[in-house]
DRENMITI-94568 format. One line per 10 residues: their letters; for each residue x, y, z of N, C-alpha, C, O. Coordinates in Angstrom, 3 decimals. Layout:
! DRENMITI-94568
a	X/Y/Z/X/Y/Z/X/Y/Z/X/Y/Z ~ ...
END
This chain:
! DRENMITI-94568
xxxxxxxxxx	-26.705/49.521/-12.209/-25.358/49.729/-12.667/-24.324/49.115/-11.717/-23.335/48.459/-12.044 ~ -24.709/49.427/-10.541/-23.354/48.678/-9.275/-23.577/47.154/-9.954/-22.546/46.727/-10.474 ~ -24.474/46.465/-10.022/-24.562/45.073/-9.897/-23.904/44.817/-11.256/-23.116/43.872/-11.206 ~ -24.019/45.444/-12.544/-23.608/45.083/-13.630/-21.830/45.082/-13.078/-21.115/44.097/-12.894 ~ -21.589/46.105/-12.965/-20.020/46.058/-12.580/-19.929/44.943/-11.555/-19.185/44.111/-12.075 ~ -20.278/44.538/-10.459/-20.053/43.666/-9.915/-20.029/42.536/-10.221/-19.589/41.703/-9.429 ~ -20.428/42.235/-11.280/-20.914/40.956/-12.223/-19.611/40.738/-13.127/-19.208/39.709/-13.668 ~ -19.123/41.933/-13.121/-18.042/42.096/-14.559/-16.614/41.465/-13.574/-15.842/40.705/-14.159 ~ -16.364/41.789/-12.246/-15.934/41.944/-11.574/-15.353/40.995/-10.913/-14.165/40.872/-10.614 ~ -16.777/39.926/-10.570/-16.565/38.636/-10.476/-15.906/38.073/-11.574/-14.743/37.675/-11.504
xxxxxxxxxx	-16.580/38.020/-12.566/-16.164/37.243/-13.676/-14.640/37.554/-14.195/-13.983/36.781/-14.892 ~ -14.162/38.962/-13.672/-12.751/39.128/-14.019/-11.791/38.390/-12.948/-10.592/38.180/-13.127 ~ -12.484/38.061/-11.883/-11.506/37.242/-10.860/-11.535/36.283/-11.432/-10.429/36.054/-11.922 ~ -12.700/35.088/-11.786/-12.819/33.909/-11.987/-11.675/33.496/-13.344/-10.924/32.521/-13.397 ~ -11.880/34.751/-14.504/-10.477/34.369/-15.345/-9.340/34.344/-14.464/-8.917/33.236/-14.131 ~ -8.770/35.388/-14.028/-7.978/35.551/-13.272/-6.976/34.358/-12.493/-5.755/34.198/-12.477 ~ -8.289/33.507/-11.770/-8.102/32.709/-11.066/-7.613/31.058/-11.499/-7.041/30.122/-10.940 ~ -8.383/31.426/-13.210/-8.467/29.905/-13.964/-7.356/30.241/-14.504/-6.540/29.320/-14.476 ~ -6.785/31.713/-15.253/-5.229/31.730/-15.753/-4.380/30.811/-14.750/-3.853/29.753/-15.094 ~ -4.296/31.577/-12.949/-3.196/30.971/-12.792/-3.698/29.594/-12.233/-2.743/29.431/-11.474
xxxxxxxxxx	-4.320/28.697/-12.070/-4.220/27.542/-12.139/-3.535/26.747/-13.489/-2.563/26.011/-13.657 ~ -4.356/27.187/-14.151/-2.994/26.449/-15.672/-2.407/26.892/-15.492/-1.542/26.144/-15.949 ~ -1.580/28.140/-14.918/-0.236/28.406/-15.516/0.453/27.096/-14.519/1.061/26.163/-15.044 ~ 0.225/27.217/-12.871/1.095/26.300/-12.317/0.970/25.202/-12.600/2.014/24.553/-12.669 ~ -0.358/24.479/-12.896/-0.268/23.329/-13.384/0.778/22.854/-14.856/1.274/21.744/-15.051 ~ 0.887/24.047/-15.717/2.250/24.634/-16.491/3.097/23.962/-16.224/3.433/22.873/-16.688 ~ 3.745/24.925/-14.995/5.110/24.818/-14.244/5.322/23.839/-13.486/6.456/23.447/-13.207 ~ 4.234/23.312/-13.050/4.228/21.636/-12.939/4.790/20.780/-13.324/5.705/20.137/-12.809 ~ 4.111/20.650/-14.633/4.828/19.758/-15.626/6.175/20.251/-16.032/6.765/19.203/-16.294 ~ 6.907/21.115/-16.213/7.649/21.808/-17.163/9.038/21.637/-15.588/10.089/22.265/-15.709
xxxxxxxxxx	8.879/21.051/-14.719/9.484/21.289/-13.384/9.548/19.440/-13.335/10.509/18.842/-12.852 ~ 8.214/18.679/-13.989/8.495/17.307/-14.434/9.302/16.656/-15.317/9.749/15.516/-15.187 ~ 9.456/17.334/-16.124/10.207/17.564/-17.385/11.669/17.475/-16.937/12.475/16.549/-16.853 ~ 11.705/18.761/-16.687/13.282/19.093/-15.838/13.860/17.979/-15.436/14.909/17.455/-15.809 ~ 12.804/17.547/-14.351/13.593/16.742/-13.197/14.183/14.816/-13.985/15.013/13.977/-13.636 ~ 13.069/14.936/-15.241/13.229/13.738/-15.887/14.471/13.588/-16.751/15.191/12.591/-16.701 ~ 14.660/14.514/-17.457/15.764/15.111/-18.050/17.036/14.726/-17.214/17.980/14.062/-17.642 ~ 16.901/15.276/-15.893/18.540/15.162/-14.932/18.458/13.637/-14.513/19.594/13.163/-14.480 ~ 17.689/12.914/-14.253/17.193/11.799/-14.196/18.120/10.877/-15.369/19.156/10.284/-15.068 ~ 17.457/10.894/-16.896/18.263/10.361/-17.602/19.840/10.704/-18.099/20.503/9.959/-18.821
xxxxxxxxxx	20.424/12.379/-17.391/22.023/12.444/-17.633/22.159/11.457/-16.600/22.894/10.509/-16.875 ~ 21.364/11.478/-14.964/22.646/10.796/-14.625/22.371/9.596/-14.558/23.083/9.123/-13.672 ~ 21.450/8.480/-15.193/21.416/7.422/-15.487/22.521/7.086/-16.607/23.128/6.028/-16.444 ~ 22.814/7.791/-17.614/23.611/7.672/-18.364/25.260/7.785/-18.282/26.159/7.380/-19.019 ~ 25.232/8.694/-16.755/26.459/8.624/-16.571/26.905/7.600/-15.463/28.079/7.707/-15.109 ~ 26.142/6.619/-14.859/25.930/5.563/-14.066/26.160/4.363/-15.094/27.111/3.602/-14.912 ~ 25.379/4.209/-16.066/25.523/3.422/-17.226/27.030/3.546/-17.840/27.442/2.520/-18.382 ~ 27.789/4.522/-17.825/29.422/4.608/-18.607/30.462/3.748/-17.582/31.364/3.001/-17.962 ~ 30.038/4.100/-15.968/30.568/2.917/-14.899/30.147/2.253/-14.518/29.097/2.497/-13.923 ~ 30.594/1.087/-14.571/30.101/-0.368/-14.055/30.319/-0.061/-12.452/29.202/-0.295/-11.992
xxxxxxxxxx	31.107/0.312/-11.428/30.996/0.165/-10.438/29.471/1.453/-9.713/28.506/1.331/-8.958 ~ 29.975/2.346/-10.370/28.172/3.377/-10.369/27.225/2.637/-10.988/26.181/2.431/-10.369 ~ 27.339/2.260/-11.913/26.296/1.390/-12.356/25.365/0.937/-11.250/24.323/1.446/-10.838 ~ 26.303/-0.642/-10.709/26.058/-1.417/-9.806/25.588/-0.989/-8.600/25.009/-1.835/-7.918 ~ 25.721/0.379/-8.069/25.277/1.517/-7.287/23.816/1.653/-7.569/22.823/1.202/-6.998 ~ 23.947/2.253/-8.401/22.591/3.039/-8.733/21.504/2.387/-9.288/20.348/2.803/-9.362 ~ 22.067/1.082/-9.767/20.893/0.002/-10.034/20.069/-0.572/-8.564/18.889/-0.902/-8.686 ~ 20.411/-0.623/-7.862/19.669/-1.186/-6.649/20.638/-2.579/-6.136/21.407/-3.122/-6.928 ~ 20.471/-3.059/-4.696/21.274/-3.910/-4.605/21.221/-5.403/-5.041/21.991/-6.309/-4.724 ~ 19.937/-5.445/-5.982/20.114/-6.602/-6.342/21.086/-7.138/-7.859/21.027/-8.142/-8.569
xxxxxxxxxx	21.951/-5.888/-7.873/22.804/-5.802/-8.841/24.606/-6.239/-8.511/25.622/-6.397/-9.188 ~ 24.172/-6.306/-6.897/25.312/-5.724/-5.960/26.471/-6.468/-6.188/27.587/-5.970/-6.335 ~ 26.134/-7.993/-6.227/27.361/-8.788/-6.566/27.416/-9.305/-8.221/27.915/-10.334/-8.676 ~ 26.936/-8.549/-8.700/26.964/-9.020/-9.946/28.229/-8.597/-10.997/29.204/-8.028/-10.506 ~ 28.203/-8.823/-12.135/29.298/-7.872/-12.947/28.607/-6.942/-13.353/27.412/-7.118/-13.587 ~ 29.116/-5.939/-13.497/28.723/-4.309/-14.143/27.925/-4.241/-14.972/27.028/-3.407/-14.855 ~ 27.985/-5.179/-16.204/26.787/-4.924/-17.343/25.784/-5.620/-17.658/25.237/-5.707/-18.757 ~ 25.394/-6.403/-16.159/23.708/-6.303/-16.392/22.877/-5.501/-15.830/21.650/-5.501/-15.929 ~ 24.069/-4.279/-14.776/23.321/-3.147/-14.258/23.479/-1.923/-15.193/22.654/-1.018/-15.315 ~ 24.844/-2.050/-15.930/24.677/-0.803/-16.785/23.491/-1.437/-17.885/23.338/-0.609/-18.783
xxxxxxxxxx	22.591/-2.674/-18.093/21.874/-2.779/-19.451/20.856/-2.280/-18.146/21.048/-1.064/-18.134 ~ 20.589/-2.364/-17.845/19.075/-1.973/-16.561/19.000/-0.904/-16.633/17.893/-0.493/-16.980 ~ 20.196/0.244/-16.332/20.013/1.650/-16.619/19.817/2.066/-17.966/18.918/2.874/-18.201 ~ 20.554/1.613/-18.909/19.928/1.603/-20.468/18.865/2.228/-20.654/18.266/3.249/-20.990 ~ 18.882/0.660/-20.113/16.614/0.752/-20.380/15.813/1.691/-19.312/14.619/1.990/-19.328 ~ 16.559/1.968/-18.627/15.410/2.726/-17.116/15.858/3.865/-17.614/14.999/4.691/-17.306 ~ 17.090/4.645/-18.477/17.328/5.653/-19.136/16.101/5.928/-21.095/15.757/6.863/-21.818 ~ 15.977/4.779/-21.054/15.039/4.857/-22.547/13.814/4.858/-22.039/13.138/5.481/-22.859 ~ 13.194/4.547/-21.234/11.899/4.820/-20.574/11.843/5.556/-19.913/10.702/5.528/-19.452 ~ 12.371/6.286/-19.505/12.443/7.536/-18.869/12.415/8.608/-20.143/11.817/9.645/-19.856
xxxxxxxxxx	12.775/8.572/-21.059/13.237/9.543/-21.966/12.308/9.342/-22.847/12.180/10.293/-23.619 ~ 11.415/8.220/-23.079/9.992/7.712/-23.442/8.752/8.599/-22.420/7.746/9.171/-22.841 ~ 9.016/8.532/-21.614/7.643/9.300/-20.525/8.046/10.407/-20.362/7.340/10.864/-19.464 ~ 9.019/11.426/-20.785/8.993/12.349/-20.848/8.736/12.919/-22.133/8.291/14.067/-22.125 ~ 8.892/12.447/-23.069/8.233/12.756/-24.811/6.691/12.133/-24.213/5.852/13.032/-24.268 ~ 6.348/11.349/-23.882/4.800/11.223/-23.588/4.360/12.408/-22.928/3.677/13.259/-23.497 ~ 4.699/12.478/-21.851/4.602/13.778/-20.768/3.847/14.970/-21.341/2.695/15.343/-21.123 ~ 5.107/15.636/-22.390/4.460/16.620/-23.302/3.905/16.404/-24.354/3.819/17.298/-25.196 ~ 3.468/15.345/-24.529/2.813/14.680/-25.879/3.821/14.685/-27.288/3.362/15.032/-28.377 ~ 4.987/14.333/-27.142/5.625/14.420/-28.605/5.273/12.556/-28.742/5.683/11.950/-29.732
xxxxxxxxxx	4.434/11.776/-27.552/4.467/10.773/-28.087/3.395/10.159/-28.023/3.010/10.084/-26.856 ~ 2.513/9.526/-28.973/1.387/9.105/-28.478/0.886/7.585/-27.801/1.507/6.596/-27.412 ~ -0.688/7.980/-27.883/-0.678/6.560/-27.267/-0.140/4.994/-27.782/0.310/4.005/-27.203 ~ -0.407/5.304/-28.985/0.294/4.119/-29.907/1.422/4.144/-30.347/1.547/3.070/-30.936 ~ 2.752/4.957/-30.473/3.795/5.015/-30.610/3.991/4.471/-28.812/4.626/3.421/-28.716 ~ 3.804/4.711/-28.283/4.437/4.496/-27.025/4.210/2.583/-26.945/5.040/1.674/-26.924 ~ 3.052/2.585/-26.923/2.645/0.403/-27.320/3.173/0.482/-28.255/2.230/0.480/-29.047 ~ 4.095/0.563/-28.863/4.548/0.080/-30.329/6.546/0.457/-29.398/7.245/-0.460/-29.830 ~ 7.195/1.123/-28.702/8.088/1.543/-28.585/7.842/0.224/-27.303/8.391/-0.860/-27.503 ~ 7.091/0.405/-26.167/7.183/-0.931/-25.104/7.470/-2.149/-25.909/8.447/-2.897/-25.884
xxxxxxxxxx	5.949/-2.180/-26.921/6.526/-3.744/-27.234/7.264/-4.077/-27.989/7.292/-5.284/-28.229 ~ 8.215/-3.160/-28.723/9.488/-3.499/-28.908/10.593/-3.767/-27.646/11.534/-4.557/-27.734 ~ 10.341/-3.103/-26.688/11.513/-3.306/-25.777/11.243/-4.520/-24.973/12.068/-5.254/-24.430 ~ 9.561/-4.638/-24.987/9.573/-6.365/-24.097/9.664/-7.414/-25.118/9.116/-8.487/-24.865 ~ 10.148/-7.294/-26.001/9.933/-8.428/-27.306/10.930/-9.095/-26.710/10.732/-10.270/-26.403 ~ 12.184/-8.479/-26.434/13.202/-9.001/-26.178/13.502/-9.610/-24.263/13.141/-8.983/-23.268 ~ 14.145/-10.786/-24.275/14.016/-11.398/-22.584/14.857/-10.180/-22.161/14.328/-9.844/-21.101 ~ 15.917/-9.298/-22.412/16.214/-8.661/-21.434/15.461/-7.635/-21.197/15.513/-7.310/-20.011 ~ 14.587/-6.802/-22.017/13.271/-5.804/-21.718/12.515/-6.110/-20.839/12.293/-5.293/-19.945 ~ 11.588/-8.014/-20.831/10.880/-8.233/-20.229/11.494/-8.329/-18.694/10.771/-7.972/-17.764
xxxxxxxxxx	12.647/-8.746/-18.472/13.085/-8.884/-17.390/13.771/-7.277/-16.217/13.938/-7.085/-15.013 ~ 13.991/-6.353/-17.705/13.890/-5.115/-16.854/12.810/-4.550/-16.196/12.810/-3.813/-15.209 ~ 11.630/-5.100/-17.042/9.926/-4.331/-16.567/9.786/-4.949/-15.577/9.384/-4.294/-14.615 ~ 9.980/-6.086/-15.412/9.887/-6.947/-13.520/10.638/-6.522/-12.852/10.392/-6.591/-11.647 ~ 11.673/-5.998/-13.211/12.213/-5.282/-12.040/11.745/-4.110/-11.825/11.083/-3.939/-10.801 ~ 11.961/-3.072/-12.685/11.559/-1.875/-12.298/10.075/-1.302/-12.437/9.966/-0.097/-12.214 ~ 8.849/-2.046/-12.795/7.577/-2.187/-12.361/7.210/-1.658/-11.395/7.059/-0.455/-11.186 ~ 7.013/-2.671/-10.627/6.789/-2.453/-9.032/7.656/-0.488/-8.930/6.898/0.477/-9.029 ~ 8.666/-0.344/-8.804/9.137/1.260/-8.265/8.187/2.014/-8.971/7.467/2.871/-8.458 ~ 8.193/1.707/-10.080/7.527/2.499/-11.569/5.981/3.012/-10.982/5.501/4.139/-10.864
xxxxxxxxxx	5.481/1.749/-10.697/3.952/2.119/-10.471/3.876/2.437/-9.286/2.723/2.531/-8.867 ~ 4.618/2.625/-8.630/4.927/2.779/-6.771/4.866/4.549/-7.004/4.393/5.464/-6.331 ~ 5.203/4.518/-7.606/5.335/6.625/-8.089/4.219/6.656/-8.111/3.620/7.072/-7.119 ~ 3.545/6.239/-9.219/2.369/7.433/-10.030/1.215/7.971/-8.906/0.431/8.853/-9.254 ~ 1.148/7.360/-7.461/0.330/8.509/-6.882/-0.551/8.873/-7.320/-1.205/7.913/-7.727 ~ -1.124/9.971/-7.547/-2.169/11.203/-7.831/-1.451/11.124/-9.577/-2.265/11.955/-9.982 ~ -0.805/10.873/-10.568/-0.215/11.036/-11.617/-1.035/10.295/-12.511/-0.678/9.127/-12.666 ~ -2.077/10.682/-13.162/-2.619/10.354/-14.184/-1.871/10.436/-15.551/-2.386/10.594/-16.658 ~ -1.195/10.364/-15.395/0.023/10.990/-17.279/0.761/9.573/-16.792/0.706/8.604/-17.550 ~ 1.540/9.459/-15.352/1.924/8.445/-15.182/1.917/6.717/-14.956/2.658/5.757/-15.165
xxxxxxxxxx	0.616/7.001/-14.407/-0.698/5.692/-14.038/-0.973/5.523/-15.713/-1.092/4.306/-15.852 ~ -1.131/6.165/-17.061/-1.698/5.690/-17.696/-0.071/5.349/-18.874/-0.076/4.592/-19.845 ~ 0.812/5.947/-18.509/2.504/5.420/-19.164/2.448/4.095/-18.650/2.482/3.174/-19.466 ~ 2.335/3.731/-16.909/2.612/2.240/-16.761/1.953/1.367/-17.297/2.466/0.291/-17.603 ~ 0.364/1.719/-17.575/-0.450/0.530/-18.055/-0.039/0.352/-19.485/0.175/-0.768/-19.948 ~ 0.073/1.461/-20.193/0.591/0.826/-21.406/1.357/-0.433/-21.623/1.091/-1.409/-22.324 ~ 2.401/-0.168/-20.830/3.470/-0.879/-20.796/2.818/-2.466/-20.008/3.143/-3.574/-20.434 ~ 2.076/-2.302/-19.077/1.234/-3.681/-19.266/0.436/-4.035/-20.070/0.221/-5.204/-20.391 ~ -0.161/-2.953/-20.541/-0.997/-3.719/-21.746/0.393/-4.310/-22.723/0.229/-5.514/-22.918 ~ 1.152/-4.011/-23.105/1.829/-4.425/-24.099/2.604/-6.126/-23.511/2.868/-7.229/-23.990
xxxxxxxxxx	2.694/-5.480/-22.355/3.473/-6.879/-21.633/2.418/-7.954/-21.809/2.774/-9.045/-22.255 ~ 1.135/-7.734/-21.493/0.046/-9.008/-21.462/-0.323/-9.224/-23.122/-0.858/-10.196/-23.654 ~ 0.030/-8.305/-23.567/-0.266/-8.974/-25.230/0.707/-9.669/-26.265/0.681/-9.794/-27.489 ~ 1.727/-10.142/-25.092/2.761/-10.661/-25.796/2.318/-12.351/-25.567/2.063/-12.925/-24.508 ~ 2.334/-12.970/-27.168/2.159/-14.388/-27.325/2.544/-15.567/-25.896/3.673/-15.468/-25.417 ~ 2.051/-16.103/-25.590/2.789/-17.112/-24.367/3.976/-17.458/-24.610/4.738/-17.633/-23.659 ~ 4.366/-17.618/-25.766/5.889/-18.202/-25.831/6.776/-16.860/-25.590/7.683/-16.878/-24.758 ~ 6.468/-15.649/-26.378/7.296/-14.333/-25.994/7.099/-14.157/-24.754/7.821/-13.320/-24.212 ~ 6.117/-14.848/-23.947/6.327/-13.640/-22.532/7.477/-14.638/-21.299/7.568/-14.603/-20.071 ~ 8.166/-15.415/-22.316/8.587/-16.557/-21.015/9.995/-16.159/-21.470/10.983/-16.645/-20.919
END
């Protein structure tokens, strides 16, 4: 009888233990979410000024005029707001290659993904949700015809 209860006992820790791992892994994401969210207000409110703009785009925006850094945030605001509907799955794997290669169809898409690439994949770390958002977006980039990708 001790050992049966002890058995029960264990096994009530081991739920226990597997609840709260999902839960934080949960609050994880849901704390990813968040932070992506404040991410695209204030890209968007960087994008309404050209001199924030030109700020917050990086300095290779620095001497430029305002709206080829507010179109950079645009787009670093629509892909952002893209990997966070991926994130929680409102988007899938093929809506997402179908949403990239619309945005690299066009030379100013392709020329935002060279820029912000490199930072992009410089994140994902340990981020498997994220490591597999960037490749999309290369797969879509390398399946564009030779004449579209120039």
């Amino acid at each position: 009888m001790p050992i049966l209860f002890a058995l029960l006992a264990a096994a009530g820790v081991a739920v226990l233990l597997m609840l709260s791992v999902q839960r934080r892994e949960q609050h994880r994401e849901t704390l990813r979410a968040t932070l992506l969210q404040t991410q695209v207000e204030l890209l968007k409110a960087a994008a309404a000024d050209p001199e924030l703009a030109r700020a917050a785009a990086g300095p290779q925006f620095g001497g430029s005029e305002g709206e080829e850094a507010r179109r950079h945030l645009f787009f670093e605001a629509q892909v952002t707001a893209w990997e966070l509907q991926w994130r929680i799955g409102a988007m899938s794997r093929h809506q997402l290659h179908a949403q990239a290669s619309a945005l690299l169809a066009a030379e100013e898409g392709r020329r935002y993904w060279e820029r912000a690439r490199t930072n992009r994949a410089g994140l994902t770390g340990d981020d498997d949700k994220l490591r597999a958002f960037t490749k999309v977006f290369d797969e879509a980039r390398q399946a564009l015809r030779p004449a579209e990708a120039r």
